[in-house]
C-alpha positions as CSV (number, residue, x, y, z in Angstrom):
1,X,232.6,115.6,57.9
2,X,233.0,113.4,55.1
3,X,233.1,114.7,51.7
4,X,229.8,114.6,49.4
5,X,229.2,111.7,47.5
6,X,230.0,112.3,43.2
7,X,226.3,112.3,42.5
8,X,225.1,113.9,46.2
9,X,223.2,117.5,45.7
10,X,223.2,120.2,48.2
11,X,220.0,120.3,49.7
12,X,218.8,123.8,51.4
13,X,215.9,123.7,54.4
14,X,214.2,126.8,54.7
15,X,211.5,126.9,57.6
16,X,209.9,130.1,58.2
17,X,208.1,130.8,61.4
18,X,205.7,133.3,60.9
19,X,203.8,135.9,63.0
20,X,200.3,134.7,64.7
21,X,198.1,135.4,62.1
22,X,199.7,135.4,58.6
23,X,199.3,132.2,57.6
24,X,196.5,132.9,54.8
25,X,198.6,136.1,53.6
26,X,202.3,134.2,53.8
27,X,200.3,131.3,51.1
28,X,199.4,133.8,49.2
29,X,202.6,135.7,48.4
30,X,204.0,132.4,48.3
31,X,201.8,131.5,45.2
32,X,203.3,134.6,43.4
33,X,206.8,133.8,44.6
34,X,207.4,129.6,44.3
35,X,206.9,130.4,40.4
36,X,209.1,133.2,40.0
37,X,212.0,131.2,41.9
38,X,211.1,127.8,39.9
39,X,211.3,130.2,36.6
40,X,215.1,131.7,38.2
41,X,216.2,127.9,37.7
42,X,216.3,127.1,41.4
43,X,215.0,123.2,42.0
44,X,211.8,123.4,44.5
45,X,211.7,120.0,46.2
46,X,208.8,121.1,48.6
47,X,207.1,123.9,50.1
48,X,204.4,123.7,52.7
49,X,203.0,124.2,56.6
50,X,205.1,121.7,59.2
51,X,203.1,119.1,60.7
52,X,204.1,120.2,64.1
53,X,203.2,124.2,64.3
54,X,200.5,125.9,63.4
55,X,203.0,129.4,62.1
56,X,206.1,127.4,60.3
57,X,206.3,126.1,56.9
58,X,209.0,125.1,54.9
59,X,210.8,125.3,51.4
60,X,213.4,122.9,50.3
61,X,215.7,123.4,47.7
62,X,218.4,121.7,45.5
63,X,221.4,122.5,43.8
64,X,224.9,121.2,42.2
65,X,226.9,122.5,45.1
66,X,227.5,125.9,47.2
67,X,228.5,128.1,44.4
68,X,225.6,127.4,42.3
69,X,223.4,128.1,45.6
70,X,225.3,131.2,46.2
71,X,224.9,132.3,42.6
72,X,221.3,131.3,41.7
73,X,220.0,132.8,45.2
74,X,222.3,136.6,44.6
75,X,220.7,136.4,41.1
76,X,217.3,136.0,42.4
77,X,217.0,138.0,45.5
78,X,218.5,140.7,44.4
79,X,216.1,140.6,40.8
80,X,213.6,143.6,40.7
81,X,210.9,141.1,40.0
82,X,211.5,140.1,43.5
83,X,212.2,143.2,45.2
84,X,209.2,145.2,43.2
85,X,207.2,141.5,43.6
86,X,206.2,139.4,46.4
87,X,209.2,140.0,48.8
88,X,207.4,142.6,51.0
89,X,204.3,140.8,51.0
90,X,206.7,137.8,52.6
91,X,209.0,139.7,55.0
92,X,206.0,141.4,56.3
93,X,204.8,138.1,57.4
94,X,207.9,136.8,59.0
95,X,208.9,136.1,62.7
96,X,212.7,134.6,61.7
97,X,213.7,131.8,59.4
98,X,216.3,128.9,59.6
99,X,218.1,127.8,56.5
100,X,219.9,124.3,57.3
101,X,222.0,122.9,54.3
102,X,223.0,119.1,54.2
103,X,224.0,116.7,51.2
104,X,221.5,114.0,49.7
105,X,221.5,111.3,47.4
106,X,219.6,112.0,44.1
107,X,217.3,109.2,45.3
108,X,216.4,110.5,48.6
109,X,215.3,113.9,47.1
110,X,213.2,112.4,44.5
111,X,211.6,110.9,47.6
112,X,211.4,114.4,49.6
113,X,209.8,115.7,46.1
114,X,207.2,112.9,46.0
115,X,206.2,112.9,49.4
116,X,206.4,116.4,50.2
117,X,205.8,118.0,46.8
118,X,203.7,120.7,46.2
């Protein structure tokens, strides 16, 4: 694989698939929680259901490269906002979940953010 482009950020899909029936209860704890990881300094790009299936959503993510994803993701998940928060709230809703990570262009995550944006 090719190295990254200079100006190329590392972009993180999340997609959840949740158990039948927690949709209304995953948004919710998601309302608490996309703030709390915005306020951690982690870049949102998108969060929402998937066109395609009824139980998945998906939250997509950007950063410098792997060691600031590493480092901002320890910080936060391991944060007793988080634990004491919405985590349980979320887990409890959760069948698996997929992280994919792949490098973009500035430009094509600006689109992502516009046409996916919350």
């Amino acid at each position: 694989m090719p190295a990254p482009q200079a100006d190329a950020r590392l972009v993180e899909i999340r997609t959840y698939r949740l158990k039948p029936g927690h949709a209304a209860r995953f948004e919710a704890a998601m309302a608490q929680a996309l703030p709390m990881v915005r306020a951690s300094g982690m870049d949102v790009i998108a969060f929402g259901r998937s066109d395609h299936e009824h139980e998945s959503y998906y939250l997509i993510r950007a950063y410098a490269d792997r060691a600031q994803l590493d480092a901002q993701q320890q910080a936060f998940y391991s944060s007793a906002a988080w634990r004491q928060g919405p985590r349980q709230g979320l887990v409890d809703c959760l069948q698996d979940y997929l992280n994919t990570l792949l490098w973009l262009a500035p430009g094509s995550i600006e689109d992502l953010r516009a046409r996916n944006g919350l």
